[in-house]
VOBADREN-264035 format. One record per residue (C-alpha): residue number from 1; y, x, z; residue in three letters. Coordinates in pm, whole numbers, always signed. Layout:
BEGIN
NUM, Y, X, Z, ALA .
...
//
This chain:
BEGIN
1, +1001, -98, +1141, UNK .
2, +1136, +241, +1082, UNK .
3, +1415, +426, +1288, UNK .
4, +1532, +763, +1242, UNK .
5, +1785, +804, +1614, UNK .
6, +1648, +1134, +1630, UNK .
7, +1532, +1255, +1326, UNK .
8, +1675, +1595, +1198, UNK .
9, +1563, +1786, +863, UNK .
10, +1363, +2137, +926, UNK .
11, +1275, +2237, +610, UNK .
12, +1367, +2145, +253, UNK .
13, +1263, +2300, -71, UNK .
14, +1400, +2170, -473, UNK .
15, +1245, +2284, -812, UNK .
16, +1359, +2129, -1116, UNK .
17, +1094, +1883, -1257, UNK .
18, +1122, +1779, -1652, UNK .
19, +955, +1557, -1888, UNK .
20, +626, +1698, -2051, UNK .
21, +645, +1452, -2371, UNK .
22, +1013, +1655, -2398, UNK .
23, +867, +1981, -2388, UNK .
24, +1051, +2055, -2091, UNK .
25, +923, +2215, -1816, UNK .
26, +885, +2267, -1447, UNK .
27, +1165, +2550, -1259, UNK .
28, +1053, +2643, -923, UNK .
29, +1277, +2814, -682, UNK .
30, +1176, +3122, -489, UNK .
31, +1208, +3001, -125, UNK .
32, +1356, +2677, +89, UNK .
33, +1662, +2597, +100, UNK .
34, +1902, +2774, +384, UNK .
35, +2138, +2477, +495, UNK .
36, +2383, +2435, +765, UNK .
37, +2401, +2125, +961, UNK .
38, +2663, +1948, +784, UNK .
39, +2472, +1963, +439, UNK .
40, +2158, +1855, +663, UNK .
41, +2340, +1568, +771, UNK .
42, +2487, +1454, +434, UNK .
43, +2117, +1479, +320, UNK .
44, +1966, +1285, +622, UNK .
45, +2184, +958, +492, UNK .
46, +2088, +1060, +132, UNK .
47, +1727, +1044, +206, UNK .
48, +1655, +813, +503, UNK .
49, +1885, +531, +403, UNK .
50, +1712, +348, +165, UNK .
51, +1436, +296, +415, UNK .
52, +1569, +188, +714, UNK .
53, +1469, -186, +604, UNK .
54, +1135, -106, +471, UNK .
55, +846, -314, +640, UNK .
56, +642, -260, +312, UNK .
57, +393, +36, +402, UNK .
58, +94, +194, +110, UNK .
59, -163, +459, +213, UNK .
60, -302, +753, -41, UNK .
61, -611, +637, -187, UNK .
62, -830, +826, -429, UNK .
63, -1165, +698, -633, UNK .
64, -1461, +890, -476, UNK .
65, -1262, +1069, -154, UNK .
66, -942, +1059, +2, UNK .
67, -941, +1452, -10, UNK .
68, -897, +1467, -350, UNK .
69, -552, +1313, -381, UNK .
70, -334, +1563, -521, UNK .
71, -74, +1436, -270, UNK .
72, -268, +1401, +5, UNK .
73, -405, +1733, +44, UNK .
74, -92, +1885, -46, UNK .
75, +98, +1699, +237, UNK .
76, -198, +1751, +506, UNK .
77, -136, +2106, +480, UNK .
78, +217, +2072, +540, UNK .
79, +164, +1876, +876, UNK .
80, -113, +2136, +947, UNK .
81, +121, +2435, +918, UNK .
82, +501, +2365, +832, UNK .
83, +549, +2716, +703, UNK .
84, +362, +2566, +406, UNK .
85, +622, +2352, +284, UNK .
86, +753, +2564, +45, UNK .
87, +435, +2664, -132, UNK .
88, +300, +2327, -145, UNK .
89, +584, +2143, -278, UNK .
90, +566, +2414, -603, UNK .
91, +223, +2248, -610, UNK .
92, +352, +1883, -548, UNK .
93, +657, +1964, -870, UNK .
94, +373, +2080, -1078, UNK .
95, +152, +1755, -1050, UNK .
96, +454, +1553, -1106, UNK .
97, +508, +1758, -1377, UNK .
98, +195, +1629, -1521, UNK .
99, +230, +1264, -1482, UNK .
100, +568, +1290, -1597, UNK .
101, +517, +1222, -2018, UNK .
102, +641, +870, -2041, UNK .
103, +936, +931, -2290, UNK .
104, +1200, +727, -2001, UNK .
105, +1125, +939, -1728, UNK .
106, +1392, +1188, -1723, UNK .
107, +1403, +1505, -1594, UNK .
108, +1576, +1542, -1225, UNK .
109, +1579, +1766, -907, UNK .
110, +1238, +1728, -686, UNK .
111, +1289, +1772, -296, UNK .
112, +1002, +1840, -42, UNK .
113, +1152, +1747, +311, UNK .
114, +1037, +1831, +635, UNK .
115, +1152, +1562, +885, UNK .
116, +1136, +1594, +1318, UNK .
117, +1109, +1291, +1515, UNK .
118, +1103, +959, +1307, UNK .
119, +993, +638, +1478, UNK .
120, +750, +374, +1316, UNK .
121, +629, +121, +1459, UNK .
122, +748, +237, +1793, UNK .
123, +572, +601, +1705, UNK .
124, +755, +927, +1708, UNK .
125, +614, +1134, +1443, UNK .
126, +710, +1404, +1231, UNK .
127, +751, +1312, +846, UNK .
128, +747, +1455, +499, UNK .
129, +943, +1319, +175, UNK .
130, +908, +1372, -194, UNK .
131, +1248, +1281, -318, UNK .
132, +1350, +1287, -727, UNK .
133, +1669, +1220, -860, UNK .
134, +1698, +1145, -1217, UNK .
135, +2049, +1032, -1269, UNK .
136, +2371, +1182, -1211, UNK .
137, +2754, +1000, -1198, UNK .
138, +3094, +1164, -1255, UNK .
139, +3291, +1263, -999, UNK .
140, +3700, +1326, -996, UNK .
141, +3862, +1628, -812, UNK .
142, +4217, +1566, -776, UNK .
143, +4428, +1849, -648, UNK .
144, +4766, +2003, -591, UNK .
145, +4872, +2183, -909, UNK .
146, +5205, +2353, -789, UNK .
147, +5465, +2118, -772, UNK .
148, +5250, +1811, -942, UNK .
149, +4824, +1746, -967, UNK .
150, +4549, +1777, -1158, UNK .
151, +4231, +1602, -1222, UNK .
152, +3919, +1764, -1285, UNK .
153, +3575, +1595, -1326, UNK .
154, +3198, +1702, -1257, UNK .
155, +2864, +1607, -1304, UNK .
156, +2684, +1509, -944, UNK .
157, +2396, +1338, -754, UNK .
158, +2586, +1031, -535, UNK .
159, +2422, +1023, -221, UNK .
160, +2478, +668, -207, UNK .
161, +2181, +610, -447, UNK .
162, +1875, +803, -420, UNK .
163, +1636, +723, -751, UNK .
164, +1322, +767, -643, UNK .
165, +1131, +872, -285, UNK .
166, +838, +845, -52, UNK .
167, +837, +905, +350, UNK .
168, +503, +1010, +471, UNK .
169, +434, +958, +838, UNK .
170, +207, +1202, +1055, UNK .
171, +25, +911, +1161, UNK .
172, -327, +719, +1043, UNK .
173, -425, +1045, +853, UNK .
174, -815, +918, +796, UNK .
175, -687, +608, +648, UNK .
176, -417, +770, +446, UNK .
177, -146, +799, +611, UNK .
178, +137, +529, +608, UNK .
179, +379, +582, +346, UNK .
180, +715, +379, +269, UNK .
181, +799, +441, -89, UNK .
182, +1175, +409, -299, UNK .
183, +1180, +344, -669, UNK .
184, +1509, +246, -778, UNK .
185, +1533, +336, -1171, UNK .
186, +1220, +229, -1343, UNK .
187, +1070, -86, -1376, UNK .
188, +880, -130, -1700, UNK .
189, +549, +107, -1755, UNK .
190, +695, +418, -1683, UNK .
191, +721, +308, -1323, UNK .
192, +351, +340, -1275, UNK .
193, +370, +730, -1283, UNK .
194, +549, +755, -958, UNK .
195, +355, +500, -738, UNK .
196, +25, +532, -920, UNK .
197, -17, +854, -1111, UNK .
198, +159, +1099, -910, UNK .
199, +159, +912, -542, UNK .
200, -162, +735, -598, UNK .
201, -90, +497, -348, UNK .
202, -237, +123, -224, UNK .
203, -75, -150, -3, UNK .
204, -124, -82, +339, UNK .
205, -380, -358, +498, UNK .
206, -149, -489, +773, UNK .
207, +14, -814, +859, UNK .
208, +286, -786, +537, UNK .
209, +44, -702, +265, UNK .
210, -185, -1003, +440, UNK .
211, +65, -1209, +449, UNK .
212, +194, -1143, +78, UNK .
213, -139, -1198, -25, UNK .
214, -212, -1553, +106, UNK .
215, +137, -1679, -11, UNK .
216, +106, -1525, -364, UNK .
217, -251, -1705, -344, UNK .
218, -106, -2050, -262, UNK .
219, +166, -1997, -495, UNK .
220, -79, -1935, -817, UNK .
221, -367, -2221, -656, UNK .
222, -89, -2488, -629, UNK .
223, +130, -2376, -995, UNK .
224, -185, -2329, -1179, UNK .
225, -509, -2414, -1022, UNK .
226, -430, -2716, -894, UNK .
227, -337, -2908, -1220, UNK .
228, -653, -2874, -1419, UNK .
229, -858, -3039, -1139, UNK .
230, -643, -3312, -987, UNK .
231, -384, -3527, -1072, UNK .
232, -79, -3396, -899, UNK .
233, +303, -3443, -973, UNK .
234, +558, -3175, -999, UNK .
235, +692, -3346, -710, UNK .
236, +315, -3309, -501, UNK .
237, +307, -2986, -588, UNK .
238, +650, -2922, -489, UNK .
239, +539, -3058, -155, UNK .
240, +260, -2855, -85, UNK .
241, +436, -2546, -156, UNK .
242, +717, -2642, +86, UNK .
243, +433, -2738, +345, UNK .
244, +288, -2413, +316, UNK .
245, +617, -2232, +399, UNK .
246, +652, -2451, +665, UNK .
247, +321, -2348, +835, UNK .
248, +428, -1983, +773, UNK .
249, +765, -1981, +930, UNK .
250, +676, -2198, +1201, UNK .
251, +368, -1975, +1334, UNK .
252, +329, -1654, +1458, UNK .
253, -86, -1622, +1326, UNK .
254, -248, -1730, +1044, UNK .
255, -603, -1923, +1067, UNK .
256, -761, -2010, +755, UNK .
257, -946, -2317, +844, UNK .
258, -639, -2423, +1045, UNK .
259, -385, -2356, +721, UNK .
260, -627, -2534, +472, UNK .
261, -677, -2847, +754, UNK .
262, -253, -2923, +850, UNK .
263, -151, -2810, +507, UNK .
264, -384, -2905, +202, UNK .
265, -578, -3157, +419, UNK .
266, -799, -3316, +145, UNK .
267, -1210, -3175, +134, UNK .
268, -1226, -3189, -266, UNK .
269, -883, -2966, -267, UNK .
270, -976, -2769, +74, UNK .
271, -1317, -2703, -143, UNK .
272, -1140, -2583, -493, UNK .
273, -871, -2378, -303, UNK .
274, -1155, -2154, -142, UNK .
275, -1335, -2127, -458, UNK .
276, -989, -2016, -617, UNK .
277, -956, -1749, -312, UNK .
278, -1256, -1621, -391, UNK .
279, -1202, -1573, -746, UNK .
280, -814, -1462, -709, UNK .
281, -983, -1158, -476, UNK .
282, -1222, -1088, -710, UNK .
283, -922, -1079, -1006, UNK .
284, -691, -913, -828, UNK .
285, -850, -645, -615, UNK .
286, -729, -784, -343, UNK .
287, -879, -859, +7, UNK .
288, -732, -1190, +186, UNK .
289, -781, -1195, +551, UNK .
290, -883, -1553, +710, UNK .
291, -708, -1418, +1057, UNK .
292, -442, -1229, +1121, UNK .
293, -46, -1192, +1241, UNK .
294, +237, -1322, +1017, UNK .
295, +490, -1095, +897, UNK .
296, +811, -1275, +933, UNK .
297, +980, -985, +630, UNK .
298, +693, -1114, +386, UNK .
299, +759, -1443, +430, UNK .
300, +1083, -1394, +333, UNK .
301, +1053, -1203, +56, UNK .
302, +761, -1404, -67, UNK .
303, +976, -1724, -60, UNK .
304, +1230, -1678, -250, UNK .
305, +986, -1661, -522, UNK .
306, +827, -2005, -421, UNK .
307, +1075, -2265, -610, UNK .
308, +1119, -2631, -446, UNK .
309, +1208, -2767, -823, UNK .
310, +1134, -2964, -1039, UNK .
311, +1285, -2901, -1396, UNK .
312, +1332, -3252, -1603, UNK .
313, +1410, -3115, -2009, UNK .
314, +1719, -2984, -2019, UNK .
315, +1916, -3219, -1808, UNK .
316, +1865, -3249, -1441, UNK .
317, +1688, -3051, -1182, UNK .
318, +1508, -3178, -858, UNK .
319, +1547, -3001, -582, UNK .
320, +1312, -3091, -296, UNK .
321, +1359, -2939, +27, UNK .
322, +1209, -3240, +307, UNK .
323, +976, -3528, +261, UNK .
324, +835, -3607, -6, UNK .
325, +773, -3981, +25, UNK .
326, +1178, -4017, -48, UNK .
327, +1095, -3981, -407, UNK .
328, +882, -4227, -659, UNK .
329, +777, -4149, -1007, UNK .
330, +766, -4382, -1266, UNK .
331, +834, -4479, -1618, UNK .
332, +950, -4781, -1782, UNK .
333, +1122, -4808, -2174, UNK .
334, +1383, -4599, -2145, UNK .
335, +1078, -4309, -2041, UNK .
336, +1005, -4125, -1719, UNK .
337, +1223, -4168, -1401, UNK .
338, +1272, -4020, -1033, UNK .
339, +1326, -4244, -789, UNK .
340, +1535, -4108, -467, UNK .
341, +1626, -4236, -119, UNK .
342, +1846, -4072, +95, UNK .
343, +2100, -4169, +382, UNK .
344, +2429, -3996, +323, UNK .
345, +2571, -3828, -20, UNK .
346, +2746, -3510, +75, UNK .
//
């Protein structure tokens, strides 16, 4: 969890970052900004907001060595010397500057922050953002006009809605740091250039990424796997999704041979559903952990995704929430039926 009681901004520098494709081009400024602590403030809830719910944490990773991440080095030298900021982020503008050639990514101001005191994890530690907002919203001035008003309106940033950002903690610097990241405009292709060209980032390998992993790997055995070896009903496969929530919300640790035992339960399927691990890591990049703590945030998030429904044509949905011997499958002349029992009809 992040908290920011006592953070407070020290340094903060903003060049003007456009779109390559666009022939636009990349305005520096000459020094960091001088700001009193008003501004400082309004740019505190600006910037920090957005991650005060963040439990989702990435590290810098690079091909052959961590060193050469554009970002990486650039931010090291930051946290090694401070008075670096403002030469470093003209070096941070110019690499997004060359990522930046999708023709949606628009052009926008690009803020290097300098941040005292932010807690994660229960660790104080200094941090530094890379902010970039792309899109602006009218504004109305109304004021006295003699006797009567007027109404002007401008062009601003609303500080209610940062676009894009990344918090880097001064923490786990062999390993990458731990970075929360903020992309709230793109979400087709162009999204890649903020997260993977010009961050180059990877999920963090804690207890959220683990536990995102094994419930997006139960989600895809049991929708897809499943099927082509055994024969299995909507309504089993309903089942064993809900019984693998179940196991998740009502444990504090994962075990692998203890999951696969109380939740699948049958060898043939225990056997195919390791297989299918080992081929979903091997697919996906992905490492899955047999052992370790569940993150209550992933489980949430994961589980919304994870649908307890079964979809008959266009008519009727099923939705099955409890046990799953309350409902028979058959067919007769008429065609396929549900059967149902239940005690009261609210």
């Amino acid at each position: 969890m992040i908290q920011f009681y006592e953070t407070s901004i020290q340094s903060v520098a903003i060049h003007l970052v456009g779109n390559k494709n666009n022939d636009e081009h990349v305005k520096c400024s000459h020094s960091a900004l001088g700001l009193d602590e008003k501004t400082k403030n309004v740019l505190i809830n600006y910037f920090i907001k957005p991650f005060i719910q963040k439990q989702e944490y990435y590290t810098f990773c690079h091909d052959i060595n961590l060193n050469m991440n554009e970002v990486f080095a650039c931010v090291s030298e930051i946290f090694d010397n401070v008075e670096y900021l403002h030469k470093q982020s003209i070096n941070l503008a110019k690499h997004l500057y060359e990522q930046s050639f999708h023709p949606k990514v628009k052009a926008g101001e690009f803020y290097t922050v300098y941040f005292n005191d932010c807690i994660i994890d229960g660790e104080t530690v200094d941090a530094v953002g890379l902010f970039k907002s792309e899109n602006k919203d009218t504004f109305l001035k109304v004021f006295p006009s003699g006797d009567d008003f007027d109404v002007d309106s401008e062009q601003g940033i609303n500080i209610n809605k940062l676009d894009k950002g990344c918090l880097i903690f001064n923490t786990e610097r062999e390993n990458g740091y731990i970075v929360a990241v903020v992309d709230n405009t793109n979400k087709g292709a162009e999204a890649q250039y903020w997260m993977d060209d010009f961050l180059h980032i990877r999920q963090r390998k804690d207890e959220y990424h683990n536990t995102q992993n094994i419930l997006s790997l139960c989600k895809n055995f049991v929708k897809n796997e499943l099927p082509q070896h055994f024969e299995v009903s909507k309504a089993d496969q309903v089942d064993l999704l809900n019984k693998s929530v179940k196991f998740f919300k009502e444990n504090e640790s994962f075990n692998m041979t203890e999951f696969a035992n109380e939740v699948i339960g049958q060898p043939d399927i225990i056997n195919s559903f390791n297989q299918f691990k080992s081929s979903f890591q091997q697919n996906y990049d992905v490492e899955i952990a047999d052992n370790f703590a569940i993150s209550e945030s992933a489980v949430k998030k994961q589980t919304r995704s994870l649908k307890s429904v079964i979809k008959l044509d266009k008519n009727f949905h099923i939705y099955i929430h409890g046990d799953r011997e309350l409902i028979e499958q058959g067919e007769d002349k008429k065609g396929k039926f549900y059967k149902v029992y239940y005690q009261e009809e609210n």
